[in-house]
C-alpha positions in Angstrom: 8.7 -22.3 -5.3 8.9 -26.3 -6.0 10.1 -27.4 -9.7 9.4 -30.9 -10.9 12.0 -32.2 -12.3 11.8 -35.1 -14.9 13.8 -38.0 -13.7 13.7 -40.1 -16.9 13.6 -38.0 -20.4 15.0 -40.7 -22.4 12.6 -43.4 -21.4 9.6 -40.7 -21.6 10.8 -40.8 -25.5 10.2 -44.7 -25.5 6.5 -43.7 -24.0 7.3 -44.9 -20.4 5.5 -43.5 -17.4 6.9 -39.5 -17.1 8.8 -40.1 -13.5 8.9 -36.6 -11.8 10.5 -35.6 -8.3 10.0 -32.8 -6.5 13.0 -29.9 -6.1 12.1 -27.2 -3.6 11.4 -25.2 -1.7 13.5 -22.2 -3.6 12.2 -18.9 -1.4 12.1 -15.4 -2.3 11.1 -12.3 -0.6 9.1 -9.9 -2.2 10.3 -5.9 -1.4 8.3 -3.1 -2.9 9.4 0.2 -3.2 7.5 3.2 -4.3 9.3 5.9 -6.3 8.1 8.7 -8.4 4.4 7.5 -8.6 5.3 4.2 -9.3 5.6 0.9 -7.4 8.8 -1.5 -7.7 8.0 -5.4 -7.1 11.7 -6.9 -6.5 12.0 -10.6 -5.9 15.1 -11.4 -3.8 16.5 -14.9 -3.2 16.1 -16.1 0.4 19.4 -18.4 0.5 19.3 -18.9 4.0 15.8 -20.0 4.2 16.2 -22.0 1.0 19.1 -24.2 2.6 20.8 -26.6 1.8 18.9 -25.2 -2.2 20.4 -22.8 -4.3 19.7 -20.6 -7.5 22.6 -22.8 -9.4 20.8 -26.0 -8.9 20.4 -27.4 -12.1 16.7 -28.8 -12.9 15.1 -30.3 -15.7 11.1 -29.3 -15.5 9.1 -30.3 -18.8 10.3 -27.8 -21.9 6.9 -25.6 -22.3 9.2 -23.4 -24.5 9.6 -25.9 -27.3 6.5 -27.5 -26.4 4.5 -24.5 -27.5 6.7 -23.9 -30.7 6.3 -27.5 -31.9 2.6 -27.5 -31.2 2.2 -24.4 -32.6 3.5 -25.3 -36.2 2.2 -28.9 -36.1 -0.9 -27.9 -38.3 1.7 -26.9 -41.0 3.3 -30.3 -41.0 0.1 -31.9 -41.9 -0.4 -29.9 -45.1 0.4 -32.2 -48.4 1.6 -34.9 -49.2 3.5 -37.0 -46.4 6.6 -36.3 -48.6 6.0 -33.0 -47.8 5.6 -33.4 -44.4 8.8 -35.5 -44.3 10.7 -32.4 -45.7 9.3 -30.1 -43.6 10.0 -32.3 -40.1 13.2 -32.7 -41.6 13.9 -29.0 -41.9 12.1 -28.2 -38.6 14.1 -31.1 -36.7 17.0 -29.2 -37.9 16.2 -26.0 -37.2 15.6 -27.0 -33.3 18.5 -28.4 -32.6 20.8 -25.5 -34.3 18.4 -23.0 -32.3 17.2 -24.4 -28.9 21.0 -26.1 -28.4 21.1 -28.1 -25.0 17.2 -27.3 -24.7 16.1 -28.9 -27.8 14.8 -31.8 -25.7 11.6 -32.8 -23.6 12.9 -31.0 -20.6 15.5 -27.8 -19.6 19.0 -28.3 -18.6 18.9 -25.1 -16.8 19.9 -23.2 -13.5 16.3 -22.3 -11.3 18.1 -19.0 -11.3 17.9 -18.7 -15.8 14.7 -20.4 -16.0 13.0 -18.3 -13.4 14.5 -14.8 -13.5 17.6 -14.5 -15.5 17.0 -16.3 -18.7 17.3 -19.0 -21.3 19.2 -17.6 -24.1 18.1 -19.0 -27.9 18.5 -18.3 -31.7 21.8 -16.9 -30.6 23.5 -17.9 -34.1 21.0 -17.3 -37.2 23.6 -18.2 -39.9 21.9 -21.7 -40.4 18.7 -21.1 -42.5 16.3 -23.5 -40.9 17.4 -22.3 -36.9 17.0 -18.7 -38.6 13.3 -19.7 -39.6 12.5 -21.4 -36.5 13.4 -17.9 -35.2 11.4 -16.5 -37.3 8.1 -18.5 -36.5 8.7 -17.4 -32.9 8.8 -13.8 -33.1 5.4 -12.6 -33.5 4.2 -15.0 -30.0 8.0 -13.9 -28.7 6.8 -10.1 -29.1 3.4 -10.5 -27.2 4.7 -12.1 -24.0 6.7 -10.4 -20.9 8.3 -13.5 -20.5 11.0 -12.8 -23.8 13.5 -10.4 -24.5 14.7 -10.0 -28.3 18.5 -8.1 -28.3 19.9 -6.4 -31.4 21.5 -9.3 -32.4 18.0 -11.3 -32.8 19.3 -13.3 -30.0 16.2 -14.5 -27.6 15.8 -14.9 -23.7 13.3 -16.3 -22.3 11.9 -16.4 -18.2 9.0 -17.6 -16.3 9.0 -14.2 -14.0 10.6 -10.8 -14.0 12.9 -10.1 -11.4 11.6 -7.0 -11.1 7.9 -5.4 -12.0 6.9 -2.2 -12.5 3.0 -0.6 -11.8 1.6 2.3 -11.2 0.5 2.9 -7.4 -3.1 1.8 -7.1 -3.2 0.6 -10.4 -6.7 -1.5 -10.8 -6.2 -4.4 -12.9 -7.5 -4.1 -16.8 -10.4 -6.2 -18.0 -9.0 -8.6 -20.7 -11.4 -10.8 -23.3 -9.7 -13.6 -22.7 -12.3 -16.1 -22.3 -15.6 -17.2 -24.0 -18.5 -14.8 -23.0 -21.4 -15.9 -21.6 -24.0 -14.7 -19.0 -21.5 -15.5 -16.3 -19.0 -12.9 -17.1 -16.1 -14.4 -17.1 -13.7 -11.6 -18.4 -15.6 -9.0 -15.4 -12.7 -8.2 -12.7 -14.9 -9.0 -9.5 -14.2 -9.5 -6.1 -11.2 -8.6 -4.3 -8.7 -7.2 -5.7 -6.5 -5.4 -3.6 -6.5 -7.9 -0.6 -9.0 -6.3 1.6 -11.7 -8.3 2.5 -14.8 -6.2 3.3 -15.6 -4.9 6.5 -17.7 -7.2 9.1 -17.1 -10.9 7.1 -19.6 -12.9 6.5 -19.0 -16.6 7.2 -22.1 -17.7 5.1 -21.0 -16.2 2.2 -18.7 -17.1 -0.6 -15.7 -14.7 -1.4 -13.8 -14.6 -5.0 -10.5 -13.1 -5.0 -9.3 -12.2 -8.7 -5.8 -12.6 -9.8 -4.7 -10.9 -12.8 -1.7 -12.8 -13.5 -4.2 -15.8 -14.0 -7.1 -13.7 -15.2 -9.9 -14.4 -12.9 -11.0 -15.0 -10.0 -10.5 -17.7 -6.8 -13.9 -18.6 -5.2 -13.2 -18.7 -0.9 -15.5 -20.6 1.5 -15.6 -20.2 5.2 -13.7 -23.2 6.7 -13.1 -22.6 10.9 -12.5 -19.7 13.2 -8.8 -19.7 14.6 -7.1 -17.2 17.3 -3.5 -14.7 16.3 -2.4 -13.1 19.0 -5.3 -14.0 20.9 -7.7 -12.3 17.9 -10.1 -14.5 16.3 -9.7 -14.6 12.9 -11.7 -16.4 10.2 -9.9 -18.9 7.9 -11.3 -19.3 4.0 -10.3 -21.9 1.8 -10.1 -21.7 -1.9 -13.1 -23.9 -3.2 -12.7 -27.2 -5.1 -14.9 -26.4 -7.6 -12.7 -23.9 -9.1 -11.1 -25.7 -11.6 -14.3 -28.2 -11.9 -15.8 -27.0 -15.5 -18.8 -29.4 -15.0 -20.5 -26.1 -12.9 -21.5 -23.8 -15.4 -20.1 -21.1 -14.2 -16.8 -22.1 -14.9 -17.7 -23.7 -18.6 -16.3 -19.9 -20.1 -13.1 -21.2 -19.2 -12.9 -24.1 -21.5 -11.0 -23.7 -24.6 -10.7 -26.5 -27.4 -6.7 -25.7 -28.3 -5.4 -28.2 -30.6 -2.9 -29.6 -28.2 -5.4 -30.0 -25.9 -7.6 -31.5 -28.0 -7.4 -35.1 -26.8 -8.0 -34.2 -23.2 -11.1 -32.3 -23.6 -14.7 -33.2 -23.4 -17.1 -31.8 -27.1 -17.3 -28.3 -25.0 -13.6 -28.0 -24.9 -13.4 -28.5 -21.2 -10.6 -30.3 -19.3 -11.4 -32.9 -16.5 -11.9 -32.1 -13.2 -8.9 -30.7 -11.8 -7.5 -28.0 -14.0 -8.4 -25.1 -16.8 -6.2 -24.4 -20.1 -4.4 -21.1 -19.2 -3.6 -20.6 -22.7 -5.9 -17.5 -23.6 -5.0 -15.5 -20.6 -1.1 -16.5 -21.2 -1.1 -17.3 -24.8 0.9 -20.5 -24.0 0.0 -24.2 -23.6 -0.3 -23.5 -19.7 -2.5 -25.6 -17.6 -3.6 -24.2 -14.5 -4.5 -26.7 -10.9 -3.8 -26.8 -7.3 -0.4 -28.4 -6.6 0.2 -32.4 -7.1 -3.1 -32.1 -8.9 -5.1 -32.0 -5.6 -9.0 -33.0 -6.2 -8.5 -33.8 -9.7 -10.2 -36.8 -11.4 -7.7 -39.8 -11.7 -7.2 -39.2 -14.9 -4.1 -36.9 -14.1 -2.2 -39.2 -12.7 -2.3 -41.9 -15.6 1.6 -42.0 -16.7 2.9 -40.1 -14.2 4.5 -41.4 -11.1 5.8 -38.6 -8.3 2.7 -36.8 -7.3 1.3 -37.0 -3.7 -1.5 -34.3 -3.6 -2.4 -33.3 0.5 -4.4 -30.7 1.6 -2.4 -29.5 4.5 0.3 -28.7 1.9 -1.5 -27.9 -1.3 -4.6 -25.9 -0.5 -4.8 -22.3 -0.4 -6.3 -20.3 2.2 -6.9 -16.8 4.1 -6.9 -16.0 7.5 -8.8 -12.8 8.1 -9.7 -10.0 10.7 -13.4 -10.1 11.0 -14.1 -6.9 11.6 -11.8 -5.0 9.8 -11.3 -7.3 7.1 -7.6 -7.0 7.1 -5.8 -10.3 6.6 -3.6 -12.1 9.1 -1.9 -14.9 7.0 -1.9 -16.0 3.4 -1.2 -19.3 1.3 -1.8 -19.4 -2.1 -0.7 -22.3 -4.5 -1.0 -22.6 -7.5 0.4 -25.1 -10.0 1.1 -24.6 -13.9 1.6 -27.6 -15.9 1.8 -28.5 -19.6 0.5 -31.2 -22.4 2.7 -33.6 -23.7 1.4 -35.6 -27.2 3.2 -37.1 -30.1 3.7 -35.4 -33.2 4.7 -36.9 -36.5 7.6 -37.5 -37.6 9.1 -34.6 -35.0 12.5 -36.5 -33.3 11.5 -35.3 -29.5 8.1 -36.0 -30.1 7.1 -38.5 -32.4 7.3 -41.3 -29.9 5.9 -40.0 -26.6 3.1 -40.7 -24.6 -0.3 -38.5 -24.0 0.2 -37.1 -20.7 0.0 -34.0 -18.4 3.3 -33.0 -16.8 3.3 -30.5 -14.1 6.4 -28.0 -14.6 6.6 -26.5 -11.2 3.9 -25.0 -8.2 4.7 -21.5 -5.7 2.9 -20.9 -2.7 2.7 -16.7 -2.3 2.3 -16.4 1.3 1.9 -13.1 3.5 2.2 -13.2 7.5 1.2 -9.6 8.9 3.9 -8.8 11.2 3.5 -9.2 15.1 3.7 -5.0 15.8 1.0 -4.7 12.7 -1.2 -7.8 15.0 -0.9 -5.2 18.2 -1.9 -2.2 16.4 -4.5 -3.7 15.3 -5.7 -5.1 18.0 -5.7 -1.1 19.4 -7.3 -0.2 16.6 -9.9 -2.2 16.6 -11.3 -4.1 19.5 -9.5 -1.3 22.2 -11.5 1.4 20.9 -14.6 -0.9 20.2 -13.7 -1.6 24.2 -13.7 2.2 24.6 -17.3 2.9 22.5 -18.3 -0.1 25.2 -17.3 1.4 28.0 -18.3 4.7 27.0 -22.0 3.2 26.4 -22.4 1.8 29.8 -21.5 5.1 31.0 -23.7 6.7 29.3 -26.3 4.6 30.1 -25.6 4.9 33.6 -25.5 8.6 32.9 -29.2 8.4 31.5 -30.7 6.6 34.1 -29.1 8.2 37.2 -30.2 11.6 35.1 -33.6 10.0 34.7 -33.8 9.3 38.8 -33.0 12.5 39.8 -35.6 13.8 37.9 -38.3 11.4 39.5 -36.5 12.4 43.0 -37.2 16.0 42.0 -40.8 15.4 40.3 -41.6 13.9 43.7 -40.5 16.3 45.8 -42.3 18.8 44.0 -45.7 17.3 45.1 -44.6 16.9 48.2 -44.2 20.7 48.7 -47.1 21.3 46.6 -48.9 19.4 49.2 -47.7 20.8 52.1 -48.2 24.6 51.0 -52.3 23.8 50.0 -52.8 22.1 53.3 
């Protein structure tokens, strides 16, 4: 996991260029555990590997949590008269600071440990009336999403991931109607979708692999034949047209938010590069490769930090070809957020229009050397063995079908011998 981590959020309120740098890489192991019908995801921090990192680093990624609480009440601010808007900024302005505490700015003050698993805590004290309606707003988006927790005491937590998830063993994913529908189907689950590739791959044709957590599905094309262990594998990368709306396939994806709304073309669609996440998560979420890699130019206007590269940013599958099994995976993804002024709002009322990238993981997956060997046995010794056994047969055949000949010939012989 790599967080960006704003390097300058008082000169991003005097509308300078947004100067990120990147913090990682934080790495966790996944264990799962199957109890009782059930399958336990646990995410455990790899301190070791993550040297000289550690959970208690602070960071300071863009704050998608006020962000999308600021954005979402902006239409009420332009109501009336702009006395009435005054008032209402004034109360909201208020309200933020009394509710969010050190995180009523532009970006976190957080550990990666609160922001990713444990929690931001908010709305802790409702005595003041305008935090307690800020609160208030939040609580019907607050009771939708994984991501909160709401305590007795209307306190509010908030995390990027669960520490722990919970499913139920082979559990497909659900179909969602999360995005426009068309003749392209973009809410169908298709594809893979337990990691499996088929049996005998096909290096002509064009794979999608659907992610729930992101609601559709990645498009993989065939890129070069590599050797593990001395088995040849086939290696798929994730196509570049998946976050390119100009194919039509992909224009279901588009959706005209309002804080999107001065990035997108008439259809709603973002440029080249990425898709608005925001009906699948139901936050201002933008979804891309990492460092923006084979966006349009337009994402790095008033941002300086990123360095998109394909060795490092691209994802891509490894797999048996007969079996369909997969040797090695890297997937990266990267979840970003808009940034646009809002009147008379103190954090935002003086920023720049720009798209700040909040942080990128890479889910990778190495099957272990013992699992290579076994299946290696499994599938080219005993296609060795059906070979072998084959040839025999064949030998088998035509030494059966000699003897016959031998004997047919024989029999005239001594046909021929008793007439005479």
């Amino acid at each position: 996991m790599y967080v960006f981590t704003i390097e300058n959020p008082e000169g991003v309120y005097r509308k300078e260029h947004v100067k990120i740098k990147e913090q990682g890489p934080y790495i966790y192991k996944l264990i799962e555990e199957v109890k009782n019908d059930k399958k336990f995801k646990t995410f455990h921090f790899d301190s070791e590997a993550s040297l000289p990192l550690t959970e208690k680093d602070q960071i300071f990624p863009i704050n998608t949590l006020l962000l999308n609480f600021l954005y979402q009440i902006e239409p009420m601010l332009q109501q009336g008269t702009e006395s009435d808007s005054m008032d209402r900024a004034f109360m909201i302005n208020e309200g933020v600071k009394k509710a969010f505490h050190e995180n009523a700015n532009i970006a976190f003050n957080s550990t990666v440990k609160n922001l990713f698993f444990d929690g931001i805590v908010f709305c802790e004290n409702r005595t003041y009336h305008a935090a307690n309606r800020i609160c208030k707003i939040l609580e019907p988006s607050v009771r939708k999403s994984d991501s909160f927790q709401i305590d007795p005491s209307g306190a509010i937590s908030f995390r990027l991931f669960n520490r722990i998830e919970v499913s139920k063993i082979n559990e497909k994913p659900k179909p969602r109607k999360v995005w426009k529908e068309n003749e392209y189907k973009c809410n169908e689950i298709r594809g893979i979708v337990d990691g499996m590739f088929p049996l005998h791959v096909d290096r002509a044709k064009i794979y999608e692999y659907y992610i729930s957590s992101i609601c559709r599905p990645i498009k993989f094309i065939y890129f070069n034949k590599k050797y593990i262990e001395t088995m040849p594998g086939y290696t798929f990368k994730a196509s570049q047209e998946n976050f390119d709306s100009s194919f039509p396939e992909n224009e279901c994806f588009c959706s005209r938010r309002n804080a999107t709304k001065s990035f997108v073309d008439s259809k709603g669609c973002m440029p080249k590069g990425a898709i608005d996440l925001s009906p699948c998560k139901n936050a201002l979420l933008l979804l891309s490769y990492p460092h923006f890699l084979y966006a349009e130019d337009s994402y790095f206007y008033k941002i300086e930090g990123l360095s998109p590269d394909p060795e490092h940013h691209e994802s891509e599958i490894t797999v048996e070809p007969i079996s369909g099994i997969p040797f090695e995976v890297s997937m990266r993804i990267q979840l970003s957020t808009v940034l646009h002024p809002v009147k008379h709002i103190t954090v935002l009322k003086n920023v720049d229009e720009v798209i700040v990238p909040m942080f990128w993981i890479e889910v990778g997956f190495t099957l272990p050397e013992s699992d290579v060997h076994m299946l290696r046995y499994l599938v080219y010794e005993t296609i060795n063995l059906v070979y072998y056994i084959s040839i025999v047969g064949c030998v088998l055949t035509f030494l059966g079908f000699v003897i016959c000949i031998i004997l047919l010939i024989l029999r005239r012989k001594y046909r021929g011998r008793k007439y005479k």
